[in-house]
N, C-alpha and C positions, 0 to 999 in steps of 0.2 A: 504494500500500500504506500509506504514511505518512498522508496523509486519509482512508481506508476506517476505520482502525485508530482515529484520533481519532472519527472521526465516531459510532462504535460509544459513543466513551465520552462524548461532548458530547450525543446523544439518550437516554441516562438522565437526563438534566439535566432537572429539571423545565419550568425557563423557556424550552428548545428545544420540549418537549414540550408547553406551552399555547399559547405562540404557533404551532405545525405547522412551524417552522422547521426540522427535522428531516427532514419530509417534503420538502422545496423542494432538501434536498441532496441527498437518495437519489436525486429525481426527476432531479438533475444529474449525478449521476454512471453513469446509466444514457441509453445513448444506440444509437439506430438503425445504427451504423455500424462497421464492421468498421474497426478496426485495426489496422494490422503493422508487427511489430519493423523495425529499421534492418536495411535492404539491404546486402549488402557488391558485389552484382553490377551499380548504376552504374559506382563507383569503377571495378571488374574491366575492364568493358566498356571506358570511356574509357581505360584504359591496354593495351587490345588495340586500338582505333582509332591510339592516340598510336605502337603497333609498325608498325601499315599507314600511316601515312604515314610515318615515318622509311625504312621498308622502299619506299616508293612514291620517296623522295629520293634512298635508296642505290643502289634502280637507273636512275634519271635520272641519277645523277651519276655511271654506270658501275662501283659497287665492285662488288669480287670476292663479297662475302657479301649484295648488296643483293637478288637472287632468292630466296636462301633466307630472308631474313628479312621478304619479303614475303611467301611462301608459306606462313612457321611464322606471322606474324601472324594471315592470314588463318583459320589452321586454329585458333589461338586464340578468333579472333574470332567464328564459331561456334559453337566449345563453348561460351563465356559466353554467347551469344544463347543456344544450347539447356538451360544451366543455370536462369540467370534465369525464361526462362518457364516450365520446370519446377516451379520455386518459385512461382511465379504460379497455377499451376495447382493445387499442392498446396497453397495458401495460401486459393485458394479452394473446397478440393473439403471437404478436411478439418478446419480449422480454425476 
């Protein structure tokens, strides 16, 4: 926004404007390729992995809460998969 905004007012400038140096920015700030904002659903994902193995340690190491916290991991751990690529899909259908 900060560069679009200048560039608006650097190509009224005459001397951008004979030498086409004006055009060489536009031409750079236009490009072939989809973009997308910061993910928050790696982070999500690694810290539902980081539950299935502490959950995969608690019940090696026989605690009383190490099944439930493997089984709430996991079920964690699919929502984020199936969030994520929802985003992926919307990111690419609609955007």
């Amino acid at each position: 926004m900060f560069f679009s905004n200048n560039l608006k007012i650097l190509s009224s400038l005459k001397v951008f404007k004979f030498f086409n140096i004006h055009k060489f920015f536009l031409k750079r700030e236009q490009h072939p390729f989809h973009l997308v904002e910061v993910s928050p659903w790696p982070f999500t994902f690694s810290f539902a992995l980081f539950l299935c193995v502490l959950g995969f340690i608690l019940v090696v190491q026989k605690f009383l809460l190490g099944l439930f916290v493997l089984k709430l991991s996991f079920v964690i751990t699919i929502f984020f998969i199936f969030c994520w690529f929802l985003d992926i899909i919307l990111e690419s259908t609609f955007y």
